[in-house]
N, C-alpha and C positions, 0 to 999 in steps of 0.2 A: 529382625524377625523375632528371634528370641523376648528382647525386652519388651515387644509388641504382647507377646503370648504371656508373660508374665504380670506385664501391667493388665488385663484384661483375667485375669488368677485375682490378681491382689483386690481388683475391683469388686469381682466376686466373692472376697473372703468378706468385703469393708459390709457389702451389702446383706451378708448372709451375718454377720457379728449384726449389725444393726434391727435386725427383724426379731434373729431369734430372743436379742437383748427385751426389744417391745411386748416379743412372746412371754416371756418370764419373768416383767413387769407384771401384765395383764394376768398372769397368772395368781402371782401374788396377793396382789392386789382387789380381783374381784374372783377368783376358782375357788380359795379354800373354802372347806367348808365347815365355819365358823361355828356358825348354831345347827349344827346334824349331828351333833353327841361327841363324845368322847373316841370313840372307835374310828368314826367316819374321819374326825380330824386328826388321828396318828397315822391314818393311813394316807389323809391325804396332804400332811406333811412332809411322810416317807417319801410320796410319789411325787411332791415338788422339787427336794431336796436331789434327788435320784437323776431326775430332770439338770437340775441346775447346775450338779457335780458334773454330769457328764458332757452337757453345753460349755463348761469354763475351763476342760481339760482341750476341748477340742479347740478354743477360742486360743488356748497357747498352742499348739501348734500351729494355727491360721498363722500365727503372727513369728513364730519361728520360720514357717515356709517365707513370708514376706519379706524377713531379711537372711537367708540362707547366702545368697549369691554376695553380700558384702563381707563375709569371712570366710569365703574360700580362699586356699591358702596353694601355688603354684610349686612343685615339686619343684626344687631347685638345679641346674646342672653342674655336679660337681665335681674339680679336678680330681682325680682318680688318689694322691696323696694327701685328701683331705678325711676321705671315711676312714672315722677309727674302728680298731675293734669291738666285735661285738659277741656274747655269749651268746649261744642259742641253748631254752632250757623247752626239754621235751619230760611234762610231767607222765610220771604214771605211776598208778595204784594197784591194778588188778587185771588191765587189758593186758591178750595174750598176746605173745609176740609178733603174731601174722602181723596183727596191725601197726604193732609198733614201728616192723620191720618197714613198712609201706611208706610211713612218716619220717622215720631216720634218712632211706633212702634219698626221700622227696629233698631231705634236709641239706644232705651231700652235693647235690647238683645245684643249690643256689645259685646264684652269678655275683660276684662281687670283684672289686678291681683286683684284689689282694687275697687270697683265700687263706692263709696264712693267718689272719684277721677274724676269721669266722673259729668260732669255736664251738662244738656242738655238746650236750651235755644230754644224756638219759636219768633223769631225774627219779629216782624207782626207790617209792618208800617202802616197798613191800620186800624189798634186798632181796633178790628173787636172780638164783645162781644163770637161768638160762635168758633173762635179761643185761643180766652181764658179761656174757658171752658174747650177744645180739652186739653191744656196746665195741666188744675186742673184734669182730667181725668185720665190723666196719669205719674199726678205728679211731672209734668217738670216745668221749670221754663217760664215764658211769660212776654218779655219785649215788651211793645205795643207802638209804637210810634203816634201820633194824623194823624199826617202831612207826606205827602210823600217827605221832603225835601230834597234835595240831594241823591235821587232814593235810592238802594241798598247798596250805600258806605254810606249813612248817616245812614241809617238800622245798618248796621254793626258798625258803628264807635258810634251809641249809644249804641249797647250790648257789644262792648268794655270800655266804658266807667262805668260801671253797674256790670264789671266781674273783676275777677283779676287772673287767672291760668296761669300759663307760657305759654300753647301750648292752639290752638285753633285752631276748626276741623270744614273747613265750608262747608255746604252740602244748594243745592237747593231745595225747594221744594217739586220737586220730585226725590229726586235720594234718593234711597233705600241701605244704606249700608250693607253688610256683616257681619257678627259676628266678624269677625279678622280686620275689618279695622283698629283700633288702633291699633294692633299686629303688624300687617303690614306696621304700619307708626311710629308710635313713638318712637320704638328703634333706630333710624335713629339720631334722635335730640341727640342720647347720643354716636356715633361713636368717639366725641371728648375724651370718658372718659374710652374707653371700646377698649383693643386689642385683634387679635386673634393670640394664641399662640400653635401651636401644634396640633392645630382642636378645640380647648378650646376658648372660651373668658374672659378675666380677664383685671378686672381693673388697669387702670395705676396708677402708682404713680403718687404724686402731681406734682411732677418736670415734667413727658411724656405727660401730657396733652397739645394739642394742642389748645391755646390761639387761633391759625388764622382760624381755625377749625369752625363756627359757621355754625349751618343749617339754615334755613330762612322758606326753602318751601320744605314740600314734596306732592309730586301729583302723585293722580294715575290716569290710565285713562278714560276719560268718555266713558260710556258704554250705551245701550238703551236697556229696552224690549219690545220695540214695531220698529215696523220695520219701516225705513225710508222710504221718498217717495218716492225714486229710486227703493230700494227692494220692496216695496207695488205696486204702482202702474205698474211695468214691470215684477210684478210676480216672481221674482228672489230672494225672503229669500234665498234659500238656495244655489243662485249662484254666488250672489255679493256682498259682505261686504258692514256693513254699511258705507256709503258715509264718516264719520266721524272718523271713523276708523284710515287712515291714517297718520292724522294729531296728534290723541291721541296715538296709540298704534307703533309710528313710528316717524314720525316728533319731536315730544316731544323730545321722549327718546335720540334719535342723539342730542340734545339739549343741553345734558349732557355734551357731550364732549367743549362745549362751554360754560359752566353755563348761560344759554342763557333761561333755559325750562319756558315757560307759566304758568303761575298760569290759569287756565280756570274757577276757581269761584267756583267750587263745588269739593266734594272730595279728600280732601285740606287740611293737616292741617299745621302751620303756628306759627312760632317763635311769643310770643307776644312782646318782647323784639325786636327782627326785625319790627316788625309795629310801636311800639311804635317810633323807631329810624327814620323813615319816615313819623311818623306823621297821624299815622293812614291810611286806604284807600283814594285816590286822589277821588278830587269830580269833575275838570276840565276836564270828559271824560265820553265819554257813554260805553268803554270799563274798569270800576275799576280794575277789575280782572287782566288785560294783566301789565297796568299801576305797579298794586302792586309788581309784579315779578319783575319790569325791575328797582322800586326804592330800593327794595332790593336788587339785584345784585349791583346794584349802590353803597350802604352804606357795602358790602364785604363780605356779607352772602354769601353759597350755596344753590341755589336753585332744586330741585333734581327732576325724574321723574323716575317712576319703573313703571315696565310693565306688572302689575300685576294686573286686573282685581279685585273692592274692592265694587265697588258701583254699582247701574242700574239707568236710570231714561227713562223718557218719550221722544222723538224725536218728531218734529214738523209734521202733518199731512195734511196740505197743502201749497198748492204754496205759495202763498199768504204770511203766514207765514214766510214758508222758506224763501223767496224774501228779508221781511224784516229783518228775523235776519241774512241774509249774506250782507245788508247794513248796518248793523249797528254793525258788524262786520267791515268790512272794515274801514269805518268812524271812528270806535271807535281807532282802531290797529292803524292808520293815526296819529289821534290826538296825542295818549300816546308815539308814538314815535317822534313828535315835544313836546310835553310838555318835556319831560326827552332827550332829545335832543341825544338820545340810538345811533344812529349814527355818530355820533362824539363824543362824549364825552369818556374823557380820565378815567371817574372810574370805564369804562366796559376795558377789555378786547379785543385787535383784533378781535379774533375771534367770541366774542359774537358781536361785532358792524359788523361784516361782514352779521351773522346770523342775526343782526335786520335791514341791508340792504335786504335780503332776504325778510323779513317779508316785507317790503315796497314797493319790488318788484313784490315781487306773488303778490299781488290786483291791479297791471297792465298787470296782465296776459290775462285778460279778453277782454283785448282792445287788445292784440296782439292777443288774438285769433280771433279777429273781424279786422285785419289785416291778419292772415294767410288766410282767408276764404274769405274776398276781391281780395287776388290779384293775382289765379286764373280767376277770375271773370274779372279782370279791363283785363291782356293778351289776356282773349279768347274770350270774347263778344266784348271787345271796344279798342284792341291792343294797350292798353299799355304796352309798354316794359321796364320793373321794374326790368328786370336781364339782362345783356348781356351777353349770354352765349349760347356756343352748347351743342347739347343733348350726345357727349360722356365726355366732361368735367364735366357736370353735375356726370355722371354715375361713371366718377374716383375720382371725390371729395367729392358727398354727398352720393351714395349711400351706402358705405362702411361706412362710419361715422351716415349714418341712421340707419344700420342695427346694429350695436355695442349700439345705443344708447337707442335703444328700446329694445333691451337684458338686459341694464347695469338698465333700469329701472322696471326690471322685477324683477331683486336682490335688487334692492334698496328698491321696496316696499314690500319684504317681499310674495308676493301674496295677500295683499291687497288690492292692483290696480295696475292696468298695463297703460302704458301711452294712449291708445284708450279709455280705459272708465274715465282717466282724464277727457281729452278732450270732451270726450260728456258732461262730468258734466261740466265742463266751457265752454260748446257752452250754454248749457241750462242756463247759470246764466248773462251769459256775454251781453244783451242787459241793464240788471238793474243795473250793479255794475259802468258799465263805466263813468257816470256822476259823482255819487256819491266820485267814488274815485278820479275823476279832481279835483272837488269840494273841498273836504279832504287835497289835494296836496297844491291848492292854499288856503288853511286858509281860505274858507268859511265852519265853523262848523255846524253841529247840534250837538246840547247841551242837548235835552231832551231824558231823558232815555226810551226807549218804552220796559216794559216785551214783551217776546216770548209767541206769545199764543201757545198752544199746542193741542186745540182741534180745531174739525172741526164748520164751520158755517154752519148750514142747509140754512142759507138764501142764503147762496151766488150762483146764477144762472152761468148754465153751458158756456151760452155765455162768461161770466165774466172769464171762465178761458180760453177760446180761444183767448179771448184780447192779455192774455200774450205769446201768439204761434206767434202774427201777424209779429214781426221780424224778428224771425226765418220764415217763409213765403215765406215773403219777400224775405231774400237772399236764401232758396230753388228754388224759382223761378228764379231767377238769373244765380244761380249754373247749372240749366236745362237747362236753354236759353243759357249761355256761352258753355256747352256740346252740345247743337245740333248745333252750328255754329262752334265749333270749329273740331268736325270729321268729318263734312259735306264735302263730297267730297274726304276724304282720304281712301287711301288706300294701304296694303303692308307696304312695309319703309317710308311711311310719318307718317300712325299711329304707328309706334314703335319709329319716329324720336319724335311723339307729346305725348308717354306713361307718360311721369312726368308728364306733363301738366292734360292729363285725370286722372294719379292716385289721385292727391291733388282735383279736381273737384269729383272726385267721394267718393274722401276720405271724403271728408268735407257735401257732399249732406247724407251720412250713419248719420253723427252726428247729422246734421239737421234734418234726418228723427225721431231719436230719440228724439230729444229737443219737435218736434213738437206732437209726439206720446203721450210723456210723459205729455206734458202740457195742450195739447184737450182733452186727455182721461180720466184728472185727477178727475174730477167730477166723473163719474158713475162708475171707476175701481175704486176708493177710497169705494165708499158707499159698492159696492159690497163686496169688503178684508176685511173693518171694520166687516162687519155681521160673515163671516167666521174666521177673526183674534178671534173674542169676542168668537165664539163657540171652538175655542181650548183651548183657556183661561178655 
């Protein structure tokens, strides 16, 4: 049944690649607009180009979901004196103890054959007397560093310096792990030594071990129990997955079939033997995390992702916040794929260099989506003509290829998300990311590491968060003003000759309603969900 439901995915991916391909042929070929001056053809380059980026990023996922299922990897069963030791390092910089406390805790109850074997470590670069106390409380170990030097990699790269266990398991903060999370990851590291035979697992002989077999990374995916600000603030816990969702419980794992997958920092454990061979965590980047994957892929580890829910932690609670860590996000991903040079370089793989073009591409998505939603705008208010085309050529080349392609990303995400509330999430982030990532592109860095705060500021005034609504605004206003000139006066077959035109204007003023919704209202429906979130709690 399964391969049934799959081959009829795949069909649909071949047939949805194949159309939209004809679509942006046809595009190219007879839409620009060649002789309409100088203006009409930058814009209607922009709007090809924007188109085409975003069609070939989606075209590698089709084709990662296609072969996802031939690199799943069987969690192995293993005799109880074959797991070695392992460190567990809990980083922190400036979280209060409550939380620390929640996560040590979590830490202590593990399940492991041997506990003896687990070593727990409070990673505290802020050498903060009442987190070293928290440490002697519960009789874990507390490596304190004076100085915040080299943010979170310098953190880590002193408690590796301090430790000595083969495997190390790194947790944030706040993420709360499960009782099986070693269970669930460490037998992984020993696939090279352990066959299944029969339904049985049994060790190989010395000669059947597989020498090119090495694990590097395995990661599960981040999870929250507190509800994002999409879910929070549009009242929708129980209608729309966490925002982050797709990327962890999705993105990743297709990841696999390209040994390509993200290390994300936490819930993590981690060849020491692979670190060692790269030299511990890279300190040349505000993203370590992404950076550490991609230098182990580099040195011929696998680095693995399974989909299997292990840890919880905290989700950021306002804009503001969020704003910042999806720049520093961006910024960071930028950097670590010019430092490791992940897209050219010959000791990845095709198709993982194709995947970490992908990764380079999504954080220009946000300018192309400040392109799609322009140039509506530029046609119907200020007639520029950015496409040459009539409205049935339209209808025979893109419709069919839209409707295939908004299907094909309905199976791609699982029901995680669907390409409309993409989209709204990238209208809402897309006025802050777009410098940032030019910035990034041309090698102007930021170099310093800012933690994600996680809680809310009572100080910060409601105005403050309207500030961030003012470009979306803007081109809402826009969007209205290009809609009322542009139907003014039609009627019959002019408004059905002018339907593309209105759908993408109306399409785009929905997202903008939401961006704007989301980001004015975020002050007093946050205060309000907090009081109610804490009394379910």
């Amino acid at each position: 049944m399964m391969r049934r439901v799959d081959s009829k995915r795949n069909l649909l991916f071949i047939v949805t690649i194949i159309l939209m391909s004809i679509y942006l042929i046809w595009r190219l070929v007879f839409t620009l607009p060649y002789h309409q001056g100088t203006a009409n053809m930058i814009f209607g380059i922009l709007l090809y180009t924007a188109e085409a980026v975003t069609v070939f990023t989606t075209f590698e996922l089709f084709y990662q979901k296609m072969r996802m299922n031939r690199y799943h990897l069987e969690c192995p069963e293993v005799p109880a004196e074959y797991y070695p030791d392992v460190d567990v390092f809990i980083a922190t910089h400036n979280e209060p103890a409550d939380i620390l406390y929640k996560t040590v805790n979590a830490c202590t109850f593990m399940e492991y054959p041997d506990k003896n074997k687990v070593h727990i470590y409070l990673c505290d670069d802020g050498n903060r007397e009442e987190i070293a106390k928290l440490a002697e409380e519960f009789q874990i170990g507390y490596l304190g560093l004076a100085n915040n030097k080299h943010a979170k990699s310098g953190n880590l790269n002193h408690a590796l310096s301090r430790t000595n266990s083969p495997l190390i398991a790194t947790f944030d903060a706040d993420m709360i792990p499960q009782r099986t999370f070693l269970m669930k990851t460490v037998p992984y590291f020993l696939l090279s030594r352990f066959k299944k035979e029969d339904g049985d697992w049994k060790l190989r002989a010395e000669g059947e071990i597989d020498k090119k077999f090495r694990m590097g990374i395995v990661q599960t995916p981040q999870s929250f129990y507190n509800p994002d600000l999409f879910q929070f603030n549009l009242y929708a816990e129980g209608n729309i997955p966490n925002e982050q969702d797709f990327f962890s419980k999705e993105v990743n794992i297709m990841r696999n079939s390209s040994n390509a997958v993200a290390y994300t920092g936490s819930n993590t454990v981690i060849s020491r033997e692979a670190l060692e061979e790269i030299g511990g965590f890279p300190y040349n980047t505000i993203t370590e995390d992404f950076e550490t994957s991609i230098r182990i892929q580099k040195a011929g580890y696998i680095t693995y992702a399974t989909d299997e829910i292990q840890a919880a932690g905290l989700t950021t609670t306002t804009v503001k916040s969020m704003l910042k860590q999806r720049v520093r996000w961006a910024r960071g991903v930028i950097q670590s794929l010019q430092n490791t040079k992940a897209i050219v370089t010959k000791k990845l793989s095709l198709p993982a260099r194709i995947t970490y073009l992908n990764s380079f591409l999504y954080w220009w998505s946000f300018f192309n989506r400040l392109i799609f939603i322009l140039s509506p705008i530029l046609f119907a208010l200020f007639d520029f003509k950015i496409v040459n085309s009539g409205f049935w050529d339209v209808i025979v080349f893109w419709l069919p290829a839209y409707i295939f392609y908004s299907t094909s990303m309905r199976y791609l995400s699982g029901n995680i998300r669907n390409q409309r509330w993409s989209q709204v999430i990238d209208t809402i982030f897309m006025p802050y990311l777009i410098i940032p990532v030019i910035l990034e592109t041309l090698h102007i860095h930021q170099r310093k590491f800012k933690v994600t705060n996680k809680k809310r500021n009572q100080n910060e005034s409601r105005f403050g968060y309207i500030l961030y609504a003012i470009p979306h605004i803007i081109l809402l206003i826009l969007s209205a003003a290009a809609m009322i000139r542009f139907v003014n006066g039609k009627y019959g077959w002019a408004l059905l000759y002018s339907s593309v035109i209105i759908f993408w204007i109306a399409y785009n003023m929905v997202a903008l309603f939401y961006a704007i919704f989301f980001l004015c209202l975020e002050d007093q429906l946050t205060e309000n969900r907090n009081v109610l979130w804490q009394m379910k709690k």
